[in-house]
TILOKOL-24787 format. One line per 4 residues: number of its first residue (from 1); their letters; for each residue x, y, z of N, C-alpha, C, O. Coordinates in steps of 0.001 Angstrom, whole numbers. Last residue first. Layout:
N
NUM) A) X/Y/Z/X/Y/Z/X/Y/Z/X/Y/Z ~ ...
// end
This chain:
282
282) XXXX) 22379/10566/25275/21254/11272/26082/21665/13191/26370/20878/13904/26994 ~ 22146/8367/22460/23018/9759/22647/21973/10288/24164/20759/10343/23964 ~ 23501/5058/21904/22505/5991/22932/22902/7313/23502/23604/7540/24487 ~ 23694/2171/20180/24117/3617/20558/23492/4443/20987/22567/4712/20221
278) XXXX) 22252/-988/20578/22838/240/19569/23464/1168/20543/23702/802/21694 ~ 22705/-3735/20959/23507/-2950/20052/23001/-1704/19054/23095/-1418/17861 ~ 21065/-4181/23218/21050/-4972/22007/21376/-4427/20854/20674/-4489/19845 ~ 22985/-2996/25104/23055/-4861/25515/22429/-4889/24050/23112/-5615/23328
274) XXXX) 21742/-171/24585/22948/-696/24340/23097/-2220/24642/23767/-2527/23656 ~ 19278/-784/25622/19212/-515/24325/20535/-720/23932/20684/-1432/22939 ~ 18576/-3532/27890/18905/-2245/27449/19599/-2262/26548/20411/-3150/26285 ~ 16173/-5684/29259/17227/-5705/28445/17590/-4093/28383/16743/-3371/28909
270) XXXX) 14630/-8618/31533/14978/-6496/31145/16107/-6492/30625/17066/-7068/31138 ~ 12136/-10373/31397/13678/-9914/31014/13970/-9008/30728/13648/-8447/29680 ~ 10275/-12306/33068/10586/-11311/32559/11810/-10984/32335/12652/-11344/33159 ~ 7728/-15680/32463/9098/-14784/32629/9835/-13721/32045/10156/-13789/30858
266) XXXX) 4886/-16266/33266/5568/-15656/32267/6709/-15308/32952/6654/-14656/33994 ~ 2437/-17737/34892/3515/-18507/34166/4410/-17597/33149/4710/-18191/32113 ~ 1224/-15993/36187/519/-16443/34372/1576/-16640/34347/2183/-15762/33734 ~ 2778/-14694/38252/778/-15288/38485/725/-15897/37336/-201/-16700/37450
262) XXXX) 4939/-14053/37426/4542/-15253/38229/3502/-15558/38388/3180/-16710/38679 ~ 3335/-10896/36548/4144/-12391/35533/4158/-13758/36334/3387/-14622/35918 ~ 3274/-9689/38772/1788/-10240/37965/2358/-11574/36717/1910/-12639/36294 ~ 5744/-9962/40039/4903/-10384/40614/3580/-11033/39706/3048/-12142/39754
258) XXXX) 7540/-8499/38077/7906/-10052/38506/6764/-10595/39128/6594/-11786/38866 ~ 6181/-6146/37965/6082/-6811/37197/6434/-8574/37241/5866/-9522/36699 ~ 6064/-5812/40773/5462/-5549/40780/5063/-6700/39037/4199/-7565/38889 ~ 9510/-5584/40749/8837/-6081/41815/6963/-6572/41337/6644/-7728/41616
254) XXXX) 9676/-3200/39144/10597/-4626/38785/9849/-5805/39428/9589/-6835/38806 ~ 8584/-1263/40583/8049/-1633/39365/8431/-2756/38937/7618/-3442/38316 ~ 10658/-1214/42465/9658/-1364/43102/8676/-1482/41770/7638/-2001/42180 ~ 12945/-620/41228/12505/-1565/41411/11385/-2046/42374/11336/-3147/42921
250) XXXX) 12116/1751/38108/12187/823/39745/12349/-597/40062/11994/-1548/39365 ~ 13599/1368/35271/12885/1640/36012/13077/1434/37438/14124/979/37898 ~ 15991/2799/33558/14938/3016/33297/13633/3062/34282/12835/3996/34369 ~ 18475/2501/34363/18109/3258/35639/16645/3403/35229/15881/3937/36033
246) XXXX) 19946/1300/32402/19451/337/33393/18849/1164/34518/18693/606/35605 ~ 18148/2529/29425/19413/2651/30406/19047/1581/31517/17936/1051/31516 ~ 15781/2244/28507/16720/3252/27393/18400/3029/28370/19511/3354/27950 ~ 14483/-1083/27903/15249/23/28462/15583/1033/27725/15713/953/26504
242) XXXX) 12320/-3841/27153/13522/-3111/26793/13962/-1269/27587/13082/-425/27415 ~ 11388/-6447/28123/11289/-5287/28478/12232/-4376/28376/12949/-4063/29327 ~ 9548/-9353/27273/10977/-8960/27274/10301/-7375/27393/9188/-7043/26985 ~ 8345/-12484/28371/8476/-10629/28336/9289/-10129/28611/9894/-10133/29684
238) XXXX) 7705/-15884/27277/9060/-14412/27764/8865/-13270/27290/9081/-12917/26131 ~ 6488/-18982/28203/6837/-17879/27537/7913/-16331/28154/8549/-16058/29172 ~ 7230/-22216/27062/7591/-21595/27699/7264/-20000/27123/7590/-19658/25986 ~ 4356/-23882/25436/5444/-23554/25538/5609/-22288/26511/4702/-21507/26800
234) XXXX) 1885/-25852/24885/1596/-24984/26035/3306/-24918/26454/3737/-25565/27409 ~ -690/-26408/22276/247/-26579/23010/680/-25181/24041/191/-24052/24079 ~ -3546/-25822/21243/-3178/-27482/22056/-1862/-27388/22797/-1708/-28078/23805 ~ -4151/-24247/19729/-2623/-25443/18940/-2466/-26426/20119/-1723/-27405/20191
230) XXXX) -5794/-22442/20788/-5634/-22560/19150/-4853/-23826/18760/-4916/-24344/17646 ~ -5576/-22817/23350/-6808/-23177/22806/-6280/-23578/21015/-6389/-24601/20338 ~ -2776/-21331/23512/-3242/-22818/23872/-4665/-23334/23029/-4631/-24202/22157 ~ -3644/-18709/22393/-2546/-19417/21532/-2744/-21350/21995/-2818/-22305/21222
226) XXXX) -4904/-17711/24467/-5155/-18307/23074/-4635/-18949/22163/-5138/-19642/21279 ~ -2999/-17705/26026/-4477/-18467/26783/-4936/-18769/25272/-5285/-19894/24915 ~ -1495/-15758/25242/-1030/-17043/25329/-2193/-18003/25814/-1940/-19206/25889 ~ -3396/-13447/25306/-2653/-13887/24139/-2444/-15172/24449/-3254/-15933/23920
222) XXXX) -3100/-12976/28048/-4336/-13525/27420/-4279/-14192/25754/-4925/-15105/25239 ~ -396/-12273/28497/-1306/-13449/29161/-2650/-14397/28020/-2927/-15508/27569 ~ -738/-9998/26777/376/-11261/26403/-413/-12658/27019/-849/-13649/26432 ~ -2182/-8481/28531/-2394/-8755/26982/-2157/-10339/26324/-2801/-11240/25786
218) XXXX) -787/-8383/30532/-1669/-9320/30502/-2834/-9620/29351/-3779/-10400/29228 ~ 1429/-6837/29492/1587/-8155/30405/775/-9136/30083/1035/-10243/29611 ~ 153/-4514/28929/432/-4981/27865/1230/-6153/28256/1843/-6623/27298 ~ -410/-3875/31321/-1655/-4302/30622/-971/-4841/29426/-1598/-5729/28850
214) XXXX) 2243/-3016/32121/1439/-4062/33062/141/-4481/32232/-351/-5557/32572 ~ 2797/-650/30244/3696/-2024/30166/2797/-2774/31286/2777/-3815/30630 ~ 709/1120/31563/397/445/30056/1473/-441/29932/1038/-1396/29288 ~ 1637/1681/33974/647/756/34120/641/341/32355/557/-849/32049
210) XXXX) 3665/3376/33170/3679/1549/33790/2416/1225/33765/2253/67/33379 ~ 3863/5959/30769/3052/4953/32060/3449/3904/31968/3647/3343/30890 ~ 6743/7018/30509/5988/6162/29688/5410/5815/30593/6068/5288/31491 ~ 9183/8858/31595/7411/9078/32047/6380/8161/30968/5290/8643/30659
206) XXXX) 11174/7973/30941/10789/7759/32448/9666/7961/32345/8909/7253/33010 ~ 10728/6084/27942/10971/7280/28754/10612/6933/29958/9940/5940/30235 ~ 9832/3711/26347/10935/4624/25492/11241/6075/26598/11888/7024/26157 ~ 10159/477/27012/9606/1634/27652/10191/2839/26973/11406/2859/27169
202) XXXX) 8979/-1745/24239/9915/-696/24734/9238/448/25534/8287/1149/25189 ~ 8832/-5199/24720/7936/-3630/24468/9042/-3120/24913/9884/-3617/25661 ~ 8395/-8378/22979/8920/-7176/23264/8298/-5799/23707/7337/-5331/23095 ~ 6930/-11795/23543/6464/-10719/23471/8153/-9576/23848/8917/-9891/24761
198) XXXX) 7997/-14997/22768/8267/-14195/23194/7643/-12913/22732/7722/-12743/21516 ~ 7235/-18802/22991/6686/-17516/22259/7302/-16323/23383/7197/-16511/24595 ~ 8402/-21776/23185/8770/-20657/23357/8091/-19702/22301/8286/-19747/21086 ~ 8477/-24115/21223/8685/-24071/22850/8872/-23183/23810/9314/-23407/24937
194) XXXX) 6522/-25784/19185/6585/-24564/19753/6672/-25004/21389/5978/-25574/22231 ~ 7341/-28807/17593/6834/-28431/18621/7141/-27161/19214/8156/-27242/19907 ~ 9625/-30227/16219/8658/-29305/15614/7512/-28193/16411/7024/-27150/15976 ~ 11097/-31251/17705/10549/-31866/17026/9332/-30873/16375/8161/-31214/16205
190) XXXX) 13267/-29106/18250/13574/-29909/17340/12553/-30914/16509/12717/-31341/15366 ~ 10480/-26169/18602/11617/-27445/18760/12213/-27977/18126/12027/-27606/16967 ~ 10749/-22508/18241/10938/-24335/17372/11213/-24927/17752/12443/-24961/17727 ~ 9918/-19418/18964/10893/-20414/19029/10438/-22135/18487/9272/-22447/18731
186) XXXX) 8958/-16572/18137/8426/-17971/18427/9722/-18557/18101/10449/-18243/17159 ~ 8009/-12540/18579/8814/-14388/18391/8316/-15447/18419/7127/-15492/18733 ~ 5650/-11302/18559/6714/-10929/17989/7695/-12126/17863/8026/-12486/16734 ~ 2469/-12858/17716/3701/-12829/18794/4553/-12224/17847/4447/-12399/16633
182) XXXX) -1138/-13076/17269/31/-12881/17083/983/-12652/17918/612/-12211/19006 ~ -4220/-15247/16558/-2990/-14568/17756/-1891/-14129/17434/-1240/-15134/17150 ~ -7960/-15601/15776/-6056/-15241/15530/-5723/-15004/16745/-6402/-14688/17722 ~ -10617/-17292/15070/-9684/-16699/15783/-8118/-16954/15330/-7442/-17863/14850
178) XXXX) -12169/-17675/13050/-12361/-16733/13213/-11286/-15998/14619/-11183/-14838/15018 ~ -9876/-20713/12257/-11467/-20246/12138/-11359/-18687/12484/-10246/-18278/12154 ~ -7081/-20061/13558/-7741/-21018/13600/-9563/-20607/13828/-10242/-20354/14823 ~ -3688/-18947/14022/-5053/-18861/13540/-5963/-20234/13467/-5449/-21343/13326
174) XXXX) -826/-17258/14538/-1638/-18543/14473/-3383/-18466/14513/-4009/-17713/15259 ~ 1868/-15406/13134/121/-15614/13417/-603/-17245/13596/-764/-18106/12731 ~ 4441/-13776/13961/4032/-14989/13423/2638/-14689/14199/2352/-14104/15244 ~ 7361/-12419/13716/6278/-11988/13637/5356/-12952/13288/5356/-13109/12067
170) XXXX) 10235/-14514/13339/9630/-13206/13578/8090/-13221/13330/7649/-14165/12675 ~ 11809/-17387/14705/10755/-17022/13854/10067/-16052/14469/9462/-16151/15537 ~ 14495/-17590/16240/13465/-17031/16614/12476/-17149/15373/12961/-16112/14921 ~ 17607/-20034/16862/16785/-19253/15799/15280/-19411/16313/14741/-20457/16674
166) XXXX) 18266/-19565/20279/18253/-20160/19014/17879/-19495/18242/17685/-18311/18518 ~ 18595/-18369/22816/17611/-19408/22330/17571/-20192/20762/16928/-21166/20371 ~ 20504/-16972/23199/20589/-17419/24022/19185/-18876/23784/19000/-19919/24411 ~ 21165/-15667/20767/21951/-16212/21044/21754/-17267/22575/22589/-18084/22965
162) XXXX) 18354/-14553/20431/18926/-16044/19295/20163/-16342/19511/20654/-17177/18750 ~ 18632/-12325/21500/17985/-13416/22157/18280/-14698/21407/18407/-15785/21971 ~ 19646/-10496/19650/20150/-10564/20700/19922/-12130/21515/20803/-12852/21981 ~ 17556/-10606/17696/19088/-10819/17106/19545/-11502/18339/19817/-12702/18360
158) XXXX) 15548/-9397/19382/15381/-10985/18619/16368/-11322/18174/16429/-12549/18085 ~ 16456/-6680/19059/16188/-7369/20396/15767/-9235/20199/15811/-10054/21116 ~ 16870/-5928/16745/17568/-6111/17019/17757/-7269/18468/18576/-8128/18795 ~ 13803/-5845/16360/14642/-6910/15566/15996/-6873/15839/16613/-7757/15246
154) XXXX) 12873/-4076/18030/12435/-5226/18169/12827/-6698/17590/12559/-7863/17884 ~ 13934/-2071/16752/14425/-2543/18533/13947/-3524/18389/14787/-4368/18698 ~ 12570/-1874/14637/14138/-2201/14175/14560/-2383/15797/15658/-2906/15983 ~ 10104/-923/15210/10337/-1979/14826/11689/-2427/15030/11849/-3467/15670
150) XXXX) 10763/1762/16580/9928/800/17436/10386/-886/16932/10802/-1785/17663 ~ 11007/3012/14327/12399/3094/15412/11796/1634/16361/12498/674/16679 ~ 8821/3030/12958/9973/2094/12407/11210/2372/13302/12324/1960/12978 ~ 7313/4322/14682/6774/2871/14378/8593/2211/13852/9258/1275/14297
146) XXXX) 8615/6880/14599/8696/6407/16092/8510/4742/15814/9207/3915/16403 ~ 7948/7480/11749/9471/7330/12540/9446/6576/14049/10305/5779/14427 ~ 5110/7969/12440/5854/7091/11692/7047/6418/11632/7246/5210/11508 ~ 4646/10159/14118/4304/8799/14397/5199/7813/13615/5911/6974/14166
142) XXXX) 6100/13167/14597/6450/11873/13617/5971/10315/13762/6746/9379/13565 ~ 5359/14432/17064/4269/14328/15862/4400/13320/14710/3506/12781/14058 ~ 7569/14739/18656/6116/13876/19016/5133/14090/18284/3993/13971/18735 ~ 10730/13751/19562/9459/13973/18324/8408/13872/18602/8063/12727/18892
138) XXXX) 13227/15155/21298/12046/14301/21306/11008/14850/20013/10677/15988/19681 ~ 16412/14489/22007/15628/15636/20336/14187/14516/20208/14028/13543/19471 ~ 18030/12949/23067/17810/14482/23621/17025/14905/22639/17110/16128/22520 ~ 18275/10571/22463/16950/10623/23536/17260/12170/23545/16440/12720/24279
134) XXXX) 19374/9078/19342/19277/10375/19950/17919/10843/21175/16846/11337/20828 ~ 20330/6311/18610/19023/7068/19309/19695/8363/19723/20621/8378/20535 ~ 21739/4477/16084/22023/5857/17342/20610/6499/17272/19980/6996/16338 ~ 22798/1030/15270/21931/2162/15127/21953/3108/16077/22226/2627/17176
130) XXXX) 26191/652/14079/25200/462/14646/24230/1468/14863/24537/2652/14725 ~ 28307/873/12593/27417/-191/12212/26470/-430/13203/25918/-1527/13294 ~ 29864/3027/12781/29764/2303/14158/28960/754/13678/29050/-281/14340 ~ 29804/4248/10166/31055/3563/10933/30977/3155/12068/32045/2835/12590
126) XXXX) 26896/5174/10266/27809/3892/9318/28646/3379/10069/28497/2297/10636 ~ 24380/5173/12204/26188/6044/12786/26659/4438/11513/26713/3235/11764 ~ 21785/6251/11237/22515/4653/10962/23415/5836/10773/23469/6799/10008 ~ 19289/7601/13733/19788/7604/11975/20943/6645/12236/21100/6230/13384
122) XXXX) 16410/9258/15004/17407/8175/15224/17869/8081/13923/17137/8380/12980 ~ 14388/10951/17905/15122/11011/16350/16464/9588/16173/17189/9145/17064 ~ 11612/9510/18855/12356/10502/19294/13706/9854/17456/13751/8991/16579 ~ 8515/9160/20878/10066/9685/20893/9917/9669/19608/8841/9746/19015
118) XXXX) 5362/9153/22725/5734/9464/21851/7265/9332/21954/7620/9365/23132 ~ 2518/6635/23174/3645/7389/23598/4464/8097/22257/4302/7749/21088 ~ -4/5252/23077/-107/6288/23967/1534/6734/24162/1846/7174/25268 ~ 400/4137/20157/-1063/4786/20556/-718/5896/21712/-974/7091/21564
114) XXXX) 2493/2369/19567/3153/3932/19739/1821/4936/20027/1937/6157/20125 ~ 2171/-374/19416/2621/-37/20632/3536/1512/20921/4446/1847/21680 ~ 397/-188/17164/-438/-485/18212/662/114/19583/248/811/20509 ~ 2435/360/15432/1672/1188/15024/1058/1372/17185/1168/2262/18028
110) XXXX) 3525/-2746/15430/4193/-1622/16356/3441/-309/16714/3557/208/17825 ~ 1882/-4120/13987/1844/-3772/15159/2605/-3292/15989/2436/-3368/17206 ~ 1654/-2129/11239/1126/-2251/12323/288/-2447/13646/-698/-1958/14197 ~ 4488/-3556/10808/4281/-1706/11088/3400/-1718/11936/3634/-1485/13122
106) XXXX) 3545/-6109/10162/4495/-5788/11369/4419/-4109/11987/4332/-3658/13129 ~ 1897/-5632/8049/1612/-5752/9454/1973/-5790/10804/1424/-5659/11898 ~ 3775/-5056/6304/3071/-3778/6709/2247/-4279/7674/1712/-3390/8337 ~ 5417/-7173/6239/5581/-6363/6811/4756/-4885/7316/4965/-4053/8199
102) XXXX) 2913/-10097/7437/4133/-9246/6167/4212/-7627/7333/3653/-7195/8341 ~ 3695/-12683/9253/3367/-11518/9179/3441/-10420/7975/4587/-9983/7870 ~ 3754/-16394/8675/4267/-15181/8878/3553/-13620/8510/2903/-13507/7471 ~ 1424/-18731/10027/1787/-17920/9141/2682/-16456/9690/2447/-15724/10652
98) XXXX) -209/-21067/10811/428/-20524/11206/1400/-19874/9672/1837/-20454/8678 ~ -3434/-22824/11352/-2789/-22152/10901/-1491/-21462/11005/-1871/-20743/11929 ~ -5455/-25629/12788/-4514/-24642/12963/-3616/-23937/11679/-3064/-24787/10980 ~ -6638/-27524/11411/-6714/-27645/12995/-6243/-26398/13266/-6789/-25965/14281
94) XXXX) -6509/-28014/8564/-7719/-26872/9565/-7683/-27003/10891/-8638/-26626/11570 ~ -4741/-29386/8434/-4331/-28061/7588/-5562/-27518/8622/-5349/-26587/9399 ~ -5419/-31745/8805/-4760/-31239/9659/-4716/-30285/9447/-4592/-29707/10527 ~ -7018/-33049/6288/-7646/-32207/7552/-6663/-31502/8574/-7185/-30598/9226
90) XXXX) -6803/-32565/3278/-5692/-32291/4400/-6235/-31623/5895/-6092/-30528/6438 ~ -7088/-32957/896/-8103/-33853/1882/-7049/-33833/3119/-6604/-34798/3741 ~ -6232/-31488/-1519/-5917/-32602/-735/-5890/-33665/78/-5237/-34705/152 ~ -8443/-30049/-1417/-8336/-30882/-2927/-7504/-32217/-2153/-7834/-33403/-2120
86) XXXX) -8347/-28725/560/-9601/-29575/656/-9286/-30303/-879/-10090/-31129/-1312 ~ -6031/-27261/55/-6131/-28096/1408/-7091/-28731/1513/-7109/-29487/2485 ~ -7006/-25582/-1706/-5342/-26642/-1996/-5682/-27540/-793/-5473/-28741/-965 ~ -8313/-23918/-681/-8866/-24923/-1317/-8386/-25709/-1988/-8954/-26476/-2765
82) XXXX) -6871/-22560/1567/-8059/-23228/2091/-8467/-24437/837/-8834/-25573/1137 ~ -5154/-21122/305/-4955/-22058/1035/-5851/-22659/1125/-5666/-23747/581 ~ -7578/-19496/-1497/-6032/-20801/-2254/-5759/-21471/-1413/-5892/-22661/-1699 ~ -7839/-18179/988/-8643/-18669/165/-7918/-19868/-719/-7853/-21049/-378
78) XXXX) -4963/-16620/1268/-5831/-17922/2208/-6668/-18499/1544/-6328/-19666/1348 ~ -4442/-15031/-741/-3790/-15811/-275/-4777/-17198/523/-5055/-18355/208 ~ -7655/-13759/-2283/-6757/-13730/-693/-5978/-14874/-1061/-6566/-15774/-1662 ~ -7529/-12959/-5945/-8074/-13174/-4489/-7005/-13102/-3644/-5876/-12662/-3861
74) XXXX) -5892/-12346/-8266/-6853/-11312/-7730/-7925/-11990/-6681/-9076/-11556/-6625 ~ -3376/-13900/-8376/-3268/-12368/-8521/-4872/-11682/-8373/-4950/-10454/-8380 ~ -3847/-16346/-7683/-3417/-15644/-6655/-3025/-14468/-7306/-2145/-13880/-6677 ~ -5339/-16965/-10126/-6057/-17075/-8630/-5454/-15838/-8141/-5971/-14722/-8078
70) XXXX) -3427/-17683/-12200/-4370/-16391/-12243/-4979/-15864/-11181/-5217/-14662/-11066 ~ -2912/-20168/-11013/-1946/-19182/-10955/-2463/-17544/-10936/-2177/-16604/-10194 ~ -5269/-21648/-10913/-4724/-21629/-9758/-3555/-19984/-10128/-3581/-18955/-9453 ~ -5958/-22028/-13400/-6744/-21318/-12647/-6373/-21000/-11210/-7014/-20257/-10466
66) XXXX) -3631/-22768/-15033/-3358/-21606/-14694/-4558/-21057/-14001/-4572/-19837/-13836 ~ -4046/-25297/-13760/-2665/-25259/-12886/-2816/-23326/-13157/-2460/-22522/-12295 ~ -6074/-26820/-15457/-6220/-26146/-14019/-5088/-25571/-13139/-5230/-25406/-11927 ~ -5060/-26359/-17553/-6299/-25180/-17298/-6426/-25220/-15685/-6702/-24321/-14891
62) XXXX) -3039/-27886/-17663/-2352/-26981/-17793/-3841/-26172/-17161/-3646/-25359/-16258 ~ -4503/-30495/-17100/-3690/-29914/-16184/-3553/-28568/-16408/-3895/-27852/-15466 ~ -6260/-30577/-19891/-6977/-29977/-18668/-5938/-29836/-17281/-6382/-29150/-16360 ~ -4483/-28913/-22381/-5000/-29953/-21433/-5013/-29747/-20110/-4270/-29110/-19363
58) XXXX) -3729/-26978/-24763/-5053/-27614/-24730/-5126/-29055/-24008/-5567/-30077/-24535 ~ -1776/-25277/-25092/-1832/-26651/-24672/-3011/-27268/-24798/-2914/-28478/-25002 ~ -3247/-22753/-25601/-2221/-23430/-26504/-2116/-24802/-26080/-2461/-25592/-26960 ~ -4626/-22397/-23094/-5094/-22332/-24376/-4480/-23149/-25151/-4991/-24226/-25459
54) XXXX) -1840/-21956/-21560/-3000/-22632/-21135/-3841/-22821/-22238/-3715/-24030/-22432 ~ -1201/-19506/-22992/-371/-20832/-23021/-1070/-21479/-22290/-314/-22411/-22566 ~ -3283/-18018/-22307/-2728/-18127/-23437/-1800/-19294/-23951/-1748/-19814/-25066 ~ -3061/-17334/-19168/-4121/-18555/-20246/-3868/-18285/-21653/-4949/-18540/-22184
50) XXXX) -124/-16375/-19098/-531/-17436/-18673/-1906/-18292/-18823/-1986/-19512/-18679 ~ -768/-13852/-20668/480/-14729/-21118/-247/-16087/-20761/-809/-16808/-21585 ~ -2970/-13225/-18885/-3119/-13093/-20427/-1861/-14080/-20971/-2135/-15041/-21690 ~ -1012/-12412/-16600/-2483/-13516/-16178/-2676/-13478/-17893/-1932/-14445/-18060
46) XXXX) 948/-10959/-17081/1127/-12107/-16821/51/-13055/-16663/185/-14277/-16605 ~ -966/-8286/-18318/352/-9075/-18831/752/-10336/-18562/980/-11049/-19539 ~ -1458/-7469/-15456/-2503/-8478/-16390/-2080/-9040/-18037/-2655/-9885/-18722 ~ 547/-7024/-14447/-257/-8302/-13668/-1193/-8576/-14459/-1814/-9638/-14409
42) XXXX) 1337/-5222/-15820/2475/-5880/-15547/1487/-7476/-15153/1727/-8630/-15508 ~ -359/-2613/-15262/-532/-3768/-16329/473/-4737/-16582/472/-5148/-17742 ~ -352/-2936/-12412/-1380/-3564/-12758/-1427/-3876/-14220/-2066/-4819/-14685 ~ 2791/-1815/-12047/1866/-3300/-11148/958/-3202/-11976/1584/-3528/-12985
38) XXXX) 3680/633/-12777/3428/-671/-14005/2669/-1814/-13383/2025/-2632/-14040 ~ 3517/3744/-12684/3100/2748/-11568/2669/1445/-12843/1667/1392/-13556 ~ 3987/5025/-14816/4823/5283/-13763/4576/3849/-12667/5428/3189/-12072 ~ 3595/4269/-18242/3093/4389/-16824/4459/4083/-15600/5413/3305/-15561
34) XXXX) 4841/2711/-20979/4505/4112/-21273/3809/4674/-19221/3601/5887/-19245 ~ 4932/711/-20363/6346/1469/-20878/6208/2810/-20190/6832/3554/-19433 ~ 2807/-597/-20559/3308/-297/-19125/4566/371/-19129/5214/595/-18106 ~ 1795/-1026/-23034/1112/687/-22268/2254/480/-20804/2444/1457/-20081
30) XXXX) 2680/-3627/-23809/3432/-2041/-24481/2690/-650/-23466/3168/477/-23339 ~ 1826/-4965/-22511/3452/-4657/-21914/3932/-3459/-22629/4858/-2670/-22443 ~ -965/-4907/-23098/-164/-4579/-21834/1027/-3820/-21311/1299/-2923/-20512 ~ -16/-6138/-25690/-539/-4647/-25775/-492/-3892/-24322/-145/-2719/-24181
26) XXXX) 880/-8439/-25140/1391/-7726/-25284/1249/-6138/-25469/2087/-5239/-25414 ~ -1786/-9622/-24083/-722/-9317/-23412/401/-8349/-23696/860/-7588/-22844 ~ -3625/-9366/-26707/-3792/-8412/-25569/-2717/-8284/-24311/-2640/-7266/-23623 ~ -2175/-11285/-27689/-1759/-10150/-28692/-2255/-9146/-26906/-1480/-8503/-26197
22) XXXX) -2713/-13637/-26327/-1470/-13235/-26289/-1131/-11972/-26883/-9/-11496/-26715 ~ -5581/-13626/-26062/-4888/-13682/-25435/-3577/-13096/-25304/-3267/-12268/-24447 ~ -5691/-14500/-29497/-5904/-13026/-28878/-5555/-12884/-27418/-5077/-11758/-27285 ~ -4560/-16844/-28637/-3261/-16397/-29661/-4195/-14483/-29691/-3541/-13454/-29856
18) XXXX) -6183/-18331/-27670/-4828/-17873/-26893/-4489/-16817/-27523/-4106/-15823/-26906 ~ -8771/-18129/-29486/-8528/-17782/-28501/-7579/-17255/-27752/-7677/-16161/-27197 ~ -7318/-19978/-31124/-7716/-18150/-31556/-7646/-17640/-30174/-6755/-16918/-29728 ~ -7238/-22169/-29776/-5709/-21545/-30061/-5947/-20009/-30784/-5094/-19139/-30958
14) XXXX) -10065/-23028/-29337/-8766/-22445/-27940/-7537/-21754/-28347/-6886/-20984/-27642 ~ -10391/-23701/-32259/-11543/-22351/-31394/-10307/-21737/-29960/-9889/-20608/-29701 ~ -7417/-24183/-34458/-8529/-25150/-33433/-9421/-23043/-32652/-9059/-21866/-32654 ~ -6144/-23028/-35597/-6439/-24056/-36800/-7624/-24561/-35544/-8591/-25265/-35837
10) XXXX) -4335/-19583/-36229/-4777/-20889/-35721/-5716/-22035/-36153/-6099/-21888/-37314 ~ -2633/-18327/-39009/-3853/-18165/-38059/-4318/-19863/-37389/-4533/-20920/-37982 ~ -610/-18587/-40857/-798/-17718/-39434/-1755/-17620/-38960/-1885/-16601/-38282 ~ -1714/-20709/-42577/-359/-20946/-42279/-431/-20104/-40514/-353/-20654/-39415
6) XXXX) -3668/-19537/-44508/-3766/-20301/-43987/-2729/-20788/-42385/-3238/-21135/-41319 ~ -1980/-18869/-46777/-2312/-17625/-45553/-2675/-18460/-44260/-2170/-18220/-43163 ~ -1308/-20591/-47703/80/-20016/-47260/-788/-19302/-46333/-415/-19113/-45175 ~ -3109/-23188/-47322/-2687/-22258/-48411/-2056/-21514/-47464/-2276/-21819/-46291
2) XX) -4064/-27264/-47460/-3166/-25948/-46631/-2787/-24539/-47601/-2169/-24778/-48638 ~ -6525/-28616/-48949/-5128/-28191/-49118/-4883/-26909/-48322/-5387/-25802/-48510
// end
């Protein structure tokens, strides 16, 4: 016979189980009141909720759906990929990879294209809705500022180009085993087929060495040599070369770059900072 006390305490070994599970979740949610930085007991709040009700059900979907969920709060993303893709028996999944960037990798790789230069101050003119470089007030200790002035050209400069190519997919990695490649663009066929990867750099001054925009050419080159190996395919590509003005460079540099680009199938495009909307105090 059932007796009243009987009543609040679980009746099977998995449902004690959950049901401490669930008291330690909440003991979580009560210390994360009390902390400035809540991510971690916020995340073990939700992994405790989630075999707790895994528990409670008591069937083997639910155990394996929360070994998967619990997963992706304390391994790699990829890893999960990798073993969703062998449950599936999805050999194509290992021919190639392709994945978006997050953003602190986007930082950096801009990070990569502020090593040998320095500028300069910039802030959001509201009523112009557009962004204002200031080239007279050079910075050259604010690395940081320079990365996220670096980035936001590079997304304006992909705004710009999606009128003449379409929608761009930003910052993208293709991968395959121990090798990667990354591009600031990539373009889509209709049939799915990459038809177009585009590289950006900004010369940010007359005295930015050329020769580092000419290596960062055949960066790209070599980039795209990998990108074939990696996917088999072999789309149009485009170096884009952003300006502070159209007097940025020579043309005896214009010359020079048109030249090593025609050697590696790449086409160049010189853009300026006003063409991709912003404002330019000199």
């Amino acid at each position: 016979m059932e007796t009243e006390g009987s009543m609040f305490f679980p009746d099977t070994y998995p449902g004690f189980i959950g049901t401490g599970c669930l008291l330690v979740a909440v003991a979580f949610l009560v210390l994360s009141v009390f902390q400035n930085d809540k991510s971690h007991t916020t995340k073990m709040f939700s992994i405790m909720v989630v075999v707790s009700l895994a528990l409670f059900s008591s069937h083997w979907v639910t155990y394996f759906a929360a070994i998967f969920i619990v997963a992706t709060a304390v391994t790699e993303l990829e890893f999960l990929q990798n073993l969703a893709a062998i449950i599936r028996k999805d050999e194509n999944y290992f021919n190639y990879k392709k994945e978006h960037l997050s953003y602190e990798e986007k930082m950096r790789r801009a990070n990569d294209d502020t090593i040998d230069s320095d500028l300069v101050n910039y802030e959001i003119d509201d009523d112009k809705e557009k962004t204002t470089i200031d080239l007279s007030n050079f910075n050259y200790s604010n690395r940081i500022h320079t990365m996220r002035l670096n980035f936001d050209i590079e997304d304006k400069v992909l705004n710009y180009l999606e009128k003449e190519f379409g929608k761009i997919e930003r910052g993208i990695r293709f991968s395959k085993g121990v090798r990667r490649v990354e591009f600031d663009g990539v373009v889509v066929g209709a049939q799915g087929q990459h038809r177009l990867v585009i590289e950006v750099k900004w010369r940010r001054d007359d005295e930015y060495p050329f020769t580092f925009i000419l290596h960062s050419l055949r960066r790209f080159a070599e980039r795209f040599d990998e990108f074939t190996e990696i996917t088999g395919e072999f789309p149009d590509r485009y170096f884009v070369l952003v300006l502070n003005d159209s007097s940025g460079i020579s043309q005896e540099c214009k010359d020079k770059l048109y030249k090593l680009a025609g050697e590696r199938g790449i086409k160049v495009k010189f853009l300026t900072l006003t063409e991709v909307g912003f404002n330019v105090v000199t």
